[in-house]
C-alpha positions as CSV (number, residue, x, y, z in Angstrom):
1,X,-41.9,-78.7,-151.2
2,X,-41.1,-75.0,-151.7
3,X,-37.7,-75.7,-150.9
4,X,-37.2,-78.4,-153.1
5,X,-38.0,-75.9,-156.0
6,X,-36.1,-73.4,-154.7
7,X,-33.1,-75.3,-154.5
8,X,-33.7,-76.8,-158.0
9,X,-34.1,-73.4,-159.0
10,X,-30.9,-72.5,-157.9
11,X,-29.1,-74.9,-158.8
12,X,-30.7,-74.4,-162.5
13,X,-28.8,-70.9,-162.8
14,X,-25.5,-72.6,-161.5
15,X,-25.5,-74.8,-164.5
16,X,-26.6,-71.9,-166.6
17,X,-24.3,-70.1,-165.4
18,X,-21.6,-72.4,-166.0
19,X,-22.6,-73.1,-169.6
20,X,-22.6,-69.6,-170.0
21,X,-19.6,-69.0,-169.0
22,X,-18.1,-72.0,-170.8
23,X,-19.3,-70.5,-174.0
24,X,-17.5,-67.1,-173.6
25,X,-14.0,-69.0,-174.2
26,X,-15.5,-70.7,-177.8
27,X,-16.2,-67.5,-179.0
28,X,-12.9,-65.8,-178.4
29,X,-11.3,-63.5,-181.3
30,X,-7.8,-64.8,-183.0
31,X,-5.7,-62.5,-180.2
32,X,-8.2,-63.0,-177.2
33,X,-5.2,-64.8,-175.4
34,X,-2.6,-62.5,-176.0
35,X,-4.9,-59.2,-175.3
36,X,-5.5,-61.0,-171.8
37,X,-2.1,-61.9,-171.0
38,X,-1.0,-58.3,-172.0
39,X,-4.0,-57.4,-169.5
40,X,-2.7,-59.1,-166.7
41,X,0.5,-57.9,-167.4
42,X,-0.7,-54.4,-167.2
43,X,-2.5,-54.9,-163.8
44,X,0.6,-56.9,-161.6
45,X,2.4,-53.9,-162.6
46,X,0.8,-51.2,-161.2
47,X,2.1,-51.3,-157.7
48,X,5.4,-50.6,-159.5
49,X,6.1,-47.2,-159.3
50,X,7.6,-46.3,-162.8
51,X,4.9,-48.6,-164.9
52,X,2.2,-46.8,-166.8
53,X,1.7,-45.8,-170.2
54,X,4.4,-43.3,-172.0
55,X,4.6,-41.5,-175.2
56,X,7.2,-40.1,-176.8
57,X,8.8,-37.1,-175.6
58,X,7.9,-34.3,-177.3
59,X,10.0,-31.1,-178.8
60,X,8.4,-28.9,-176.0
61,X,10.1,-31.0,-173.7
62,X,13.2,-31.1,-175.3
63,X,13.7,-27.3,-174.7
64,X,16.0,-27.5,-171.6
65,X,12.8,-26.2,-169.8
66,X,11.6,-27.2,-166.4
67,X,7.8,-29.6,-166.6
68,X,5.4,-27.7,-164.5
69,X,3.1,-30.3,-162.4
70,X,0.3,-29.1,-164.8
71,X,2.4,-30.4,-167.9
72,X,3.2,-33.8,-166.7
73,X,-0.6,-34.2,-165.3
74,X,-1.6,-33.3,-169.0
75,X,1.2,-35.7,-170.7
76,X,0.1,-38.3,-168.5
77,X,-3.1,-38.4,-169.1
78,X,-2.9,-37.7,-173.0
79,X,-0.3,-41.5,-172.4
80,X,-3.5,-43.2,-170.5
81,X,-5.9,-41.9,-173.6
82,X,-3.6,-43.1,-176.0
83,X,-3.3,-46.4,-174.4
84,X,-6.7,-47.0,-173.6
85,X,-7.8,-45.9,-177.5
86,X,-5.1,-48.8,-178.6
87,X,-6.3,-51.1,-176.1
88,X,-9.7,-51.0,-177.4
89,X,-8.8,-50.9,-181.2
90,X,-7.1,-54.0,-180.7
91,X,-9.8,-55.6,-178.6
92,X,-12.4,-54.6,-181.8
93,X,-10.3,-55.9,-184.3
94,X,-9.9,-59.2,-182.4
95,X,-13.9,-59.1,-182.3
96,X,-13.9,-58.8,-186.4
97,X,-11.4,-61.6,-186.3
98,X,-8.8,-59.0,-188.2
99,X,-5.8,-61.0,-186.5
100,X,-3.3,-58.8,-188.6
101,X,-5.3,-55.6,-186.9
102,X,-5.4,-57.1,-183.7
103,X,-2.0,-58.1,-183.9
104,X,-1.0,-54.5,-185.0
105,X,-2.3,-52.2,-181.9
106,X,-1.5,-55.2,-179.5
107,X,2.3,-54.6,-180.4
108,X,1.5,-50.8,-180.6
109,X,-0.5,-50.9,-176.8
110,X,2.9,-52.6,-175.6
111,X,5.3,-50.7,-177.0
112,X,3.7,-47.2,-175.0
113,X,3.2,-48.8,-171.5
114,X,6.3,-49.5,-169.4
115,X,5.5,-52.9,-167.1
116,X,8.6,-51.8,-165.4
């Protein structure tokens, strides 16, 4: 008898779980899709080696003076900040429903990663 229960115990959180996880989907935001396509996106690339997030080159840079391994660790990881911070802006406005927002720093996250 105690494994009867414990089996219809079990199989009581499957089918919560399931429900649960059908749920999630319902309550998506207007750019849920798109943030998650731009998410997979973001991880099939990274085995490539020049994919990661960029900015824009800056004066510094411009100079004619050599990067010192220091500079480009900092630059790169000032590009991963950046990215994440957009990533997450456009992952709150989605939350609000602000599609325009979302839609916004979406297009602004994809414009400073490189899936190449």
């Amino acid at each position: 008898m105690t494994t009867a229960k414990s089996q219809q115990a079990t199989a009581s959180s499957i089918v919560v779980a399931a429900l649960t996880l059908g749920i999630a989907p319902a309550s998506a935001g207007p750019c849920s899709s798109e943030i998650a396509a731009f998410e997979a996106a973001v991880r099939q690339s990274s085995g490539k080696p020049d994919a990661g997030p960029f900015l824009r080159q800056s004066i510094g840079a411009q100079t004619g003076r050599q990067p010192t391994p220091d500079s480009i660790k900092r630059a790169e990881e000032q590009a991963q900040a950046a990215f994440d911070a957009t990533i997450v802006r456009a992952k709150r406005m989605d939350d609000r429903g602000d599609r325009a927002g979302c839609t916004r720093a979406l297009t602004a996250a994809k414009e400073m990663y490189n899936l190449q």
